[in-house]
Structure formats: C-alpha cells, structure tokens
N, C-alpha and C positions, 0 to 999 in steps of 0.2 A: 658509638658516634661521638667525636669529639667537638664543644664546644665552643663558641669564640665570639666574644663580643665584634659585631661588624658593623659600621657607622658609615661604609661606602654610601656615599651619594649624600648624604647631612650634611646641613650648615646649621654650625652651632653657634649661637654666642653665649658667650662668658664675662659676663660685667664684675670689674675689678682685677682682670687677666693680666695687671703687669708684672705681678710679687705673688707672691705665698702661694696659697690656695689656687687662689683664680691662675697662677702661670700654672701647676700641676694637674689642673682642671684641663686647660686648653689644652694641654701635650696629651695630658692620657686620648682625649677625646682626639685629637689628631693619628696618636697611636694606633686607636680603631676605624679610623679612615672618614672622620668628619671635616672636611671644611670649617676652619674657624674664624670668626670675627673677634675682637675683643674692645667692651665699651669700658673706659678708666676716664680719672679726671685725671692723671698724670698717664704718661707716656709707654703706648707699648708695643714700641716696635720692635724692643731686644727678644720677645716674647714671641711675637708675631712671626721673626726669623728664624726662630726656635720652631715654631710649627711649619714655616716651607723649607727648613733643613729635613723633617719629615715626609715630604712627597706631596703635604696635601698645601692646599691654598688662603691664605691667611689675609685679615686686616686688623688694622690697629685704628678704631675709633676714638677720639678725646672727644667726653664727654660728663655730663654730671645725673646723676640714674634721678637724683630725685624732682630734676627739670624737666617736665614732662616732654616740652619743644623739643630740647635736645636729646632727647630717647628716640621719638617720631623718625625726626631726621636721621640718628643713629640706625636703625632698623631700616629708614628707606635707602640708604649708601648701603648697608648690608643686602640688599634685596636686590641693590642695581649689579654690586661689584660680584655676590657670591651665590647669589638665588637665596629665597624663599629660607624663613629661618625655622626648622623643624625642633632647634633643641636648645632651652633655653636656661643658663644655669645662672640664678641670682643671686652671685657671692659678694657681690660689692655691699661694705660695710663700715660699718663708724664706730668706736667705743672714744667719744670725744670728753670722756668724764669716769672720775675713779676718785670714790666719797659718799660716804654716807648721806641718805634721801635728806633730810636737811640741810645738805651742803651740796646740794643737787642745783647746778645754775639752768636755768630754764630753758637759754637760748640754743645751752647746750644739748639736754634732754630736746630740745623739738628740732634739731641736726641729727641727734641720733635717732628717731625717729624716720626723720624725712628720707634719709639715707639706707637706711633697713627694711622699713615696713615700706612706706610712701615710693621707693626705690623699687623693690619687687612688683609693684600693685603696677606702675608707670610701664615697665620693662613687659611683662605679662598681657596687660592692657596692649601694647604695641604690636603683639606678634601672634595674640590669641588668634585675629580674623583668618589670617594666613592658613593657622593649624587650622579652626575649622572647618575650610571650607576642604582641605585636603584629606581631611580625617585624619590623620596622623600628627601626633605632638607629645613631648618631653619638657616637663619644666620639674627643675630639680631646685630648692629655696637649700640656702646656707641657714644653718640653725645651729646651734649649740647647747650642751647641759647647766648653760648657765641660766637659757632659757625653761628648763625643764627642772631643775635643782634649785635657780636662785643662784645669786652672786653677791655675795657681801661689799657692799660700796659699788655696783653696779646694776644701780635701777634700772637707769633706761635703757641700760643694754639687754639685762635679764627681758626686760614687758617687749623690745622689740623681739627678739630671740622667740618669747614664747610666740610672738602675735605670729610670727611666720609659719610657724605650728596650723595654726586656724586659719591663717589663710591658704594653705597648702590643702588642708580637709575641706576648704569650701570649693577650691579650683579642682580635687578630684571630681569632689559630687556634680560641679557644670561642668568639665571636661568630659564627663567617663562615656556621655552619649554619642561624644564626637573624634573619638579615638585620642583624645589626649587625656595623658598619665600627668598626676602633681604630682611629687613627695620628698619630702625634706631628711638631709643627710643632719643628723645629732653629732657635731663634731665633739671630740675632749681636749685633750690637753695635746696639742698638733706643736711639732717643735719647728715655727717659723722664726723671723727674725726679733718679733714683738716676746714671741718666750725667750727666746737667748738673752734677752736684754733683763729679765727679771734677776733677782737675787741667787745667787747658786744655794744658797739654804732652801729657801723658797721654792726653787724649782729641785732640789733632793723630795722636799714636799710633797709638789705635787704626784711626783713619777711613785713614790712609795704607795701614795692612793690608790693610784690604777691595781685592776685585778693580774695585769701583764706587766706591773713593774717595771714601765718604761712608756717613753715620750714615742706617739703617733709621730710617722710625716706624713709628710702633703697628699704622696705620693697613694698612701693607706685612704684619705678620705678621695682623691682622684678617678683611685679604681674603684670604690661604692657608687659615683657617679656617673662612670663611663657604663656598669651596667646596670645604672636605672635609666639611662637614656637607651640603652639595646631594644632589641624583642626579647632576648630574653628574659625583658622585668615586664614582659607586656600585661601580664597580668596582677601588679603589683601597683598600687596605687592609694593615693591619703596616707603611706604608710611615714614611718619616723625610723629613719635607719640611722643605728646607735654605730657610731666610728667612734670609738672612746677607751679601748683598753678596760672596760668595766667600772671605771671611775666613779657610777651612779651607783655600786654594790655595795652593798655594806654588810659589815662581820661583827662581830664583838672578838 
C-alpha cells in the first residue's frame, strides 16, 4: 500500500509565507492539495501565484502576527475567502539583534519576542475555536537548535525559539482531547537568503558541523511539515521534529 501525504479539502495558513521557509511551507502544503492563505507584514502575492500555478486556491494577507486585531481579521478574510482554517504553521519570525546579553537592546529583545512567542500565541488563539469545534486541527510552531543548544549573541532569539518548545507541549496536552495535533519542527542550518549573506568562512563552519556535511533547504524543513499536518502524523503530537543535518551531535 502506497502512501501519500493528502491535504485535499485544507486550508492552511502559513504566517511569514512570502520568503524562505514560510514560501517552501506554502508550496509543499499546496503540493498535497491544501488551500493556502499566507499572513506577512510584507507582500505575498509572488508566493500566492506560486500556489494557484499549483491547482489549488491561494490568498495573500498583509499583516503583523504580533497584532492581535490584525490576526482576528486575518483568519476572518481567510474564513470568508477559503473556509475554515484546519492547518496552522507559525513561521513568522524576527531575529532583530546579534550581541552578546549586555549588549542586548530591550526594545529589541521584546520585538523578538512579540513576533515569535506573542505571534504564535495570537495566530493559534485565532483559529483554535474553529479546530475545535470541528475536531480536527494541525499547528506546526517554527523552532530552531538555537533554541534547544543556545546561540552565542542571540538571547532573545535562543528564549523565543525554546519558549515555542513549551508552548507547542502545552497546545498538545489542550488540543489532544479535540483532535488537534501541536508540534514544532527543530530547524538547522536551512540555506535561505539570511545564510547566503553570512561569511563563506563562516558558513564552510557551519556545513562541517552538520552530521550530513551540508546546508538543509527550505524544501527538507517543508516536507517535515507537510507531514505533520497529514493523517499520517495523526498520532504524533508535542513532538520536536529535528530537520538539521545532525548539527546537535557531537563526537570528539
């Protein structure tokens, strides 16, 4: 019996859908026959046509995840225009600071913040009633090893990264009675446009780290998320699914 991730009849959305991650999110998940919306504070319609060049039916919302208002209304235009949002992937995110915790600017720490944790919480909040009254629901949190390792000169990305962890563990344990799955993808070292821009020393670095000797793409954390939104992952849930080339192994 062959298997096949199948998303016919979903509407997903994907907050932060117009670049990297979140655009490789929304294709895969169109790929398996989702319906997608995509919430961004910048523009995503290039992204959006990329998903109805797919067959399936696409929106491009502008908005700001950590603005509760504009989420509410986000998810009521996703509700009007696509139905009911069954699958919810919270990648939109901020690393607004890179420096050591005493050189840490406040205003900045509580934007990354708001955008990461307070963004998830807003987003989740909007679309839970919907899941539960349906029984059925998918929320997939963007996380990282930096939140599970620590990052040198990045506090408040590391404390948001982990925090998404525990919030992820605590939406399984209230979801699980009402057929909604939480669980967080542990991204690594993903070759987006924010890595190309680093030092090629630097990024020789990182890729040597990895157990696989090479930079993830988008496309590798997409397809972990396309099937934890299936039936397939239907009994998968609170879990911490590591996309990282092994980068958290260590050898002597």
């Amino acid at each position: 019996m062959a298997l096949a991730i199948d998303l016919s009849g979903r509407v997903a959305v994907v907050t932060g859908g117009s670049r990297g991650l979140g655009r490789a999110d929304a294709l895969a998940l169109a790929s398996a026959g989702a319906d997608v919306a995509l919430v961004d504070v910048l523009a995503a319609d290039e992204t959006a046509s990329e998903v109805e060049a797919l067959g399936r039916r696409a929106l491009a919302v502008q908005g700001d995840v950590s603005a509760r208002e504009e989420v509410e209304q986000a998810v009521e235009r996703v509700a009007v225009e696509l139905g009911s949002v069954d699958i919810l992937v919270n990648n939109a995110g901020a690393l607004d600071h890179l420096g050591q915790l005493v050189q840490q600017d406040e205003e900045l720490w509580g934007r990354d913040l708001r955008v990461n944790v307070t963004g998830a919480f807003n987003c989740t909040r909007a679309v839970w009633p919907g899941m539960q009254e349906r029984g059925w629901g998918r929320i997939v949190n963007m996380s990282s090893v930096v939140g599970t390792l620590g990052g040198f000169g990045q506090a408040s990305y590391a404390a948001t990264k982990a925090g998404l962890l525990g919030l992820t563990k605590t939406l399984a344990l209230e979801g699980g009675r009402y057929g909604i799955t939480a669980n967080a993808v542990v991204a690594g070292i993903i070759g987006t446009e924010a890595f190309g821009r680093l030092d090629p020393v630097m990024r020789e670095r990182m890729e040597r780290r990895t157990a696989l000797r090479r930079v993830g793409s988008p496309e590798d954390v997409a397809n972990a998320i396309a099937f934890l939104c299936s039936d397939l992952a239907a009994y998968v849930t609170g879990a911490e699914v590591n996309v990282t080339g092994g980068i958290e192994l260590f050898t002597f």
